[in-house]
C-alpha positions in Angstrom: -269.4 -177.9 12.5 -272.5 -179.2 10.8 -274.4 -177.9 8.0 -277.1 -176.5 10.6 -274.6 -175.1 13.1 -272.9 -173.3 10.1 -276.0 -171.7 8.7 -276.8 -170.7 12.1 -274.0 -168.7 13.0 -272.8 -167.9 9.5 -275.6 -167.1 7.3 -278.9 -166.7 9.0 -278.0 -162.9 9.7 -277.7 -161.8 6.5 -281.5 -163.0 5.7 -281.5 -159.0 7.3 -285.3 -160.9 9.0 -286.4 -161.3 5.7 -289.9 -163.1 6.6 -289.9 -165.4 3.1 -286.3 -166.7 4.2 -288.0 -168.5 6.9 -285.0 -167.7 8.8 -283.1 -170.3 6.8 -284.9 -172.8 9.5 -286.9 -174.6 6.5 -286.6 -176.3 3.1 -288.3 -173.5 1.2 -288.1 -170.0 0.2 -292.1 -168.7 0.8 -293.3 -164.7 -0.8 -296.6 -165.1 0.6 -296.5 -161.8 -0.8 -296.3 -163.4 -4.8 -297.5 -166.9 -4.0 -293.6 -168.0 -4.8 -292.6 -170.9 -3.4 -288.9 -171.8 -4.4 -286.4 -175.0 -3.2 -282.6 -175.1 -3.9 -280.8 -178.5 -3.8 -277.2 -179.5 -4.8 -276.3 -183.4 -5.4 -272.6 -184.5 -5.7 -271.5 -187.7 -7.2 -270.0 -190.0 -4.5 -272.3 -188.0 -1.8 -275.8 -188.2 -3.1 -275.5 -190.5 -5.6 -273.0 -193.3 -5.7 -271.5 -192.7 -9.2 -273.2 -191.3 -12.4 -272.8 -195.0 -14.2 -276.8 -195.0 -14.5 -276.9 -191.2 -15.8 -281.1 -192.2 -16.5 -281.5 -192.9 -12.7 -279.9 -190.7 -11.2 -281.6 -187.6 -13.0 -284.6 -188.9 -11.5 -283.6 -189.4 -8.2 -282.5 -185.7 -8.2 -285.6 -184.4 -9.9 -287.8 -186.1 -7.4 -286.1 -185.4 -4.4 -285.9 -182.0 -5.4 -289.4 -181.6 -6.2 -290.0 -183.5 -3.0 -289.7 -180.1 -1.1 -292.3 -178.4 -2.4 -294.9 -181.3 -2.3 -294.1 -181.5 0.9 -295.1 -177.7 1.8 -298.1 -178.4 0.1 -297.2 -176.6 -2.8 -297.5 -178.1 -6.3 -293.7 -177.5 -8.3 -294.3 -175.8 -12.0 -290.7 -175.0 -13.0 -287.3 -176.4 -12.5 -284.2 -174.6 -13.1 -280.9 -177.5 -13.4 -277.8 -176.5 -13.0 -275.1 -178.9 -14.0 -271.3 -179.7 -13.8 -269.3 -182.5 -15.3 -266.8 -184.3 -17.7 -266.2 -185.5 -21.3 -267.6 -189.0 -19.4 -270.6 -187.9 -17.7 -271.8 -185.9 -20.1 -270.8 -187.8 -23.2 -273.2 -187.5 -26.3 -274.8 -191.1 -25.3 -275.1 -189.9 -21.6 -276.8 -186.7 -22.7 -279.4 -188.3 -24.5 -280.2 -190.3 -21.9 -280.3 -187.7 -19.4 -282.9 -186.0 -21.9 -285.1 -189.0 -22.5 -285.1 -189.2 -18.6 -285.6 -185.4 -17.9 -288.7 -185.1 -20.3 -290.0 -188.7 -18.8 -289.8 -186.4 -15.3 -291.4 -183.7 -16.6 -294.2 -185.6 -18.2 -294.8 -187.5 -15.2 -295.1 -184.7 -13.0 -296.3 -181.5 -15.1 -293.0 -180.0 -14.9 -291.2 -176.9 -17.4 -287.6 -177.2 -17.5 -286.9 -173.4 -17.6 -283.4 -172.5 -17.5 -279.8 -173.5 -15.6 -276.0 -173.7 -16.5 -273.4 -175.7 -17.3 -269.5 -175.9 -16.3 -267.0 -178.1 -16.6 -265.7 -180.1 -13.4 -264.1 -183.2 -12.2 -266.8 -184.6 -10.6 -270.4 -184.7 -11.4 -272.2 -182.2 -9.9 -275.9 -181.0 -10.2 -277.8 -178.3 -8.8 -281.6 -178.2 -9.2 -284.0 -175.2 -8.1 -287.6 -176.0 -8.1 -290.1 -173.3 -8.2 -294.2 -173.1 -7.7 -297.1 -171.1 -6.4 -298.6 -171.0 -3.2 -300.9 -168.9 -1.0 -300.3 -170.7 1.7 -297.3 -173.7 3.0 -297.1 -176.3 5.5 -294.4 -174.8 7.9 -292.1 -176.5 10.0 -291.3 -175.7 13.4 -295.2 -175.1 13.4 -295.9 -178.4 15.8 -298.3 -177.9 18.8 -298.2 -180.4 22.1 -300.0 -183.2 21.8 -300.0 -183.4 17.8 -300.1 -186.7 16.4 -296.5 -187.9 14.1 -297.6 -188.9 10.6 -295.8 -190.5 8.0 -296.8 -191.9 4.8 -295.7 -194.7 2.8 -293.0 -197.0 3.8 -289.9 -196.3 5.2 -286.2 -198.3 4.9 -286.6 -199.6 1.3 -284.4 -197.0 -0.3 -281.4 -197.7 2.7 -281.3 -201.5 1.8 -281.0 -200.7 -1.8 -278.2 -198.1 -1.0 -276.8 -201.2 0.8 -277.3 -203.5 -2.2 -275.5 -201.0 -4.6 -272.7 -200.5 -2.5 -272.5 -204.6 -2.4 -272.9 -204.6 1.6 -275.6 -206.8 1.0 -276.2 -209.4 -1.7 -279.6 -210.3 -3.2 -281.2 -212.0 -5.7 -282.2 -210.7 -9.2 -286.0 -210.0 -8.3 -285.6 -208.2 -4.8 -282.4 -206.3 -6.5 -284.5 -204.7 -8.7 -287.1 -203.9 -6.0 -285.1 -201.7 -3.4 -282.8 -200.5 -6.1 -285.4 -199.3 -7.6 -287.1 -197.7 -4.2 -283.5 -196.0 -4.0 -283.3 -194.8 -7.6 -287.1 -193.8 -8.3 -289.1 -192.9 -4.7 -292.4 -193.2 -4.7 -293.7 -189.2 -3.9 -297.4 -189.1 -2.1 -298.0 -186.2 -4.7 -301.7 -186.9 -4.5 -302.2 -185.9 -0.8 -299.8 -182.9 -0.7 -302.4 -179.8 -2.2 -304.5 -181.5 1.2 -301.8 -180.9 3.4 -302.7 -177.4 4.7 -306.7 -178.6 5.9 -304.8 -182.0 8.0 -301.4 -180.6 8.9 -299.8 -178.3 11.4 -295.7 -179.1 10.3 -294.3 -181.5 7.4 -291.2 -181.9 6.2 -290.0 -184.7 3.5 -288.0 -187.8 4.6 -284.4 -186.7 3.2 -282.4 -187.3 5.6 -283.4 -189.5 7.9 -286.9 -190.4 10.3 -285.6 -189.1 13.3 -283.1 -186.6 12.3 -286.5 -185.1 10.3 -288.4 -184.9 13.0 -285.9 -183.6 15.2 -285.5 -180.9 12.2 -289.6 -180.7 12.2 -289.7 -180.1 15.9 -286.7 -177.4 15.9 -287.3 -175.0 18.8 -290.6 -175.6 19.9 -289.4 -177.2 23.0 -291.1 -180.5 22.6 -290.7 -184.1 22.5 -291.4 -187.4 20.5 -292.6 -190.4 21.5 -292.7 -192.7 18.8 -293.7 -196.5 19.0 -290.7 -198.4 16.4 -293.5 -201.3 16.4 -295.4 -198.4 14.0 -293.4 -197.4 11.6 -294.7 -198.8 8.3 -292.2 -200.9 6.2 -292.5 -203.3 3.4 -293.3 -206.4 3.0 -289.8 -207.3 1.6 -287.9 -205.5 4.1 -289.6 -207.2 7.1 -289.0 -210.8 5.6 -285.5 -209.3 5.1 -284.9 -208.0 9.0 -286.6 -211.4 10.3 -284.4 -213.4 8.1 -280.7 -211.4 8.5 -281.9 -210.7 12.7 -281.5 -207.3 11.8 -282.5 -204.2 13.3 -285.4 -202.4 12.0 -283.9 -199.0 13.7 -281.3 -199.4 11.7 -283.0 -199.1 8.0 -285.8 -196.6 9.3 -283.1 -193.7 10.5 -281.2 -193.6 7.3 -283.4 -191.4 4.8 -283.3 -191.1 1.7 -287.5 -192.4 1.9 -288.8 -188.5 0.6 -292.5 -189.5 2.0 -293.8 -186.8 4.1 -293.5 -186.8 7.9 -296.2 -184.4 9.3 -297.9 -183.5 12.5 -301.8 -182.8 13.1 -303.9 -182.4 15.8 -306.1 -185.9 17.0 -309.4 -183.8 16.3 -308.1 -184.9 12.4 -307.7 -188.0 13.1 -311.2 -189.4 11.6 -310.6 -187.2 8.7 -307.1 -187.6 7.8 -308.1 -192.0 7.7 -311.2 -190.9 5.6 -309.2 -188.5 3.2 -306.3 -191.2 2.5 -308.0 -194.0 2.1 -310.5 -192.1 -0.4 -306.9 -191.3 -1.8 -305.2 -194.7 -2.0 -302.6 -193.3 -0.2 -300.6 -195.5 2.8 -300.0 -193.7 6.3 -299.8 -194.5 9.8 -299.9 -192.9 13.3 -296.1 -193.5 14.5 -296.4 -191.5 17.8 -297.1 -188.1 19.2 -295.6 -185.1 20.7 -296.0 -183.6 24.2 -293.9 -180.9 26.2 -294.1 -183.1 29.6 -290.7 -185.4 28.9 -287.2 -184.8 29.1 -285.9 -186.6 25.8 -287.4 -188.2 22.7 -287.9 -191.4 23.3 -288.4 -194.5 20.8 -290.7 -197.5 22.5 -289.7 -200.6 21.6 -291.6 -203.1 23.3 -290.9 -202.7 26.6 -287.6 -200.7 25.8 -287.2 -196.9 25.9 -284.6 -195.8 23.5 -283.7 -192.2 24.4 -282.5 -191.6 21.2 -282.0 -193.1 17.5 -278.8 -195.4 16.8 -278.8 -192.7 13.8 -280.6 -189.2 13.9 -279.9 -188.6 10.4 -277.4 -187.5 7.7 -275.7 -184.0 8.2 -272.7 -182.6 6.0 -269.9 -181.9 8.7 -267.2 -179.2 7.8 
């Protein structure tokens, strides 16, 4: 059973229809009641982060995909609440420093309070942040119409190949190391665009997981379909001189997540406004594909090829 299956038949009934549970079916708690807007996410060592050997970047690869959720929604994070598990190792006087230095160099960086937690003792490293802000409104999933327009901004893949690199799959030099392990370490959030989201967008979600597996998530039950051109889907410069030199698949570094740029939906009246309002912004995105109701699958143009579906529809915790 997957982590969606199990929250379906397990948990969802005891929101007791609670409308600011969303019926568990986003990444957000919403009191449109109190303006709260609240995310939960849990990260263990040797599932979300390799090992805890660079304590400085993995705090911020936690804090930022965590925060992620809320930019996302349109929604501006204030507070974050960390709670944290470990060992004499990982949290060792030199490792707690660091992970203080980092932590403030977060919060400065993003107008952020640190405002509470807890700490236990535990084999493995284990944190667990909650992010909170304030919000009259969010930027729903499951909120997509027929014939929106699929958005995404930034580049996607970048964080995958340096995944790749730091597992030692794939071997690099010094300079484009440091590039995409850095993209996987320190993601690039399109914070600038989000408090916009709600006069462009009909559904967003961030890129956690996976392109596809996102959109399928954005989609949910609305009964529609993708078609996305693979031709479109922005990458870098340095990973498309590194798929035409290794013949490798593009498909195969754009499904894998991990990106946290926002993939949203908007009708094609926006069109003209949403080019106008990025590039005013200096912020990157592309038109990757639409959605319609008259199809039968999702399908993935490549060229003259119709992929029905994704060679990977995105990471999901099985139990």
């Amino acid at each position: 059973m997957n982590e969606f299956a199990l929250i379906e038949k397990y948990f969802k009934k005891l929101t007791y229809n609670n409308p600011s549970a969303l019926e568990l079916n986003d990444d957000v708690f919403f009191d449109k009641k109190h303006n709260v807007v609240v995310s939960t996410d849990t990260y263990v060592e040797g599932v979300h982060f390799l090992n805890f050997k660079n304590p400085d970047l993995v705090i911020k690869k936690i804090v930022r995909s965590s925060i992620s959720d809320l930019y996302c929604k349109g929604v501006k994070p204030k507070f974050i609440f960390i709670c944290a598990s470990g060992n004499n190792n990982s949290f060792s006087k030199k490792n707690l420093n660091i992970i203080s230095k980092s932590l403030k160099e977060e919060q400065k960086k993003y107008d952020l309070k640190l405002s509470g937690g807890d700490t236990t003792r535990s084999n493995k490293t284990i944190f667990t942040i909650i992010s909170l802000g304030y919000s009259k409104k969010i930027v729903q999933r499951n909120k997509c119409n027929d014939g929106d327009d699929i958005y995404v901004t930034g580049n996607i893949g970048d964080s995958y190949l340096g995944l790749q690199i730091l597992k030692r799959n794939i071997l690099f030099n010094k300079i484009k190391y440091n590039y995409f392990v850095k993209k996987y370490y320190l993601p690039d959030l399109p914070i600038k665009i989000s408090s916009n989201l709600l006069n462009f967008a009909n559904s967003s979600i961030d890129i956690s997981d996976g392109l596809f597996g996102d959109l399928n998530k954005l989609i949910n039950k609305r009964k529609l379909f993708y078609k996305v051109e693979l031709n479109k889907i922005p990458i870098s410069t340095n990973l498309r001189k590194y798929l035409s030199k290794s013949k490798k698949k593009k498909i195969n570094f754009i499904s894998k997540g991990d990106d946290y740029q926002i993939l949203f939906t908007s009708p094609k009246s926006k069109r003209n406004y949403i080019q106008k309002f990025f590039k005013k912004m200096n912020q990157k995105v592309t038109l990757i594909g639409n959605l319609t109701k008259d199809a039968k699958n999702n399908e993935i143009i490549d060229g003259d090829k119709r992929i029905k579906h994704a060679f990977n529809e995105g990471y999901s915790h099985n139990f």
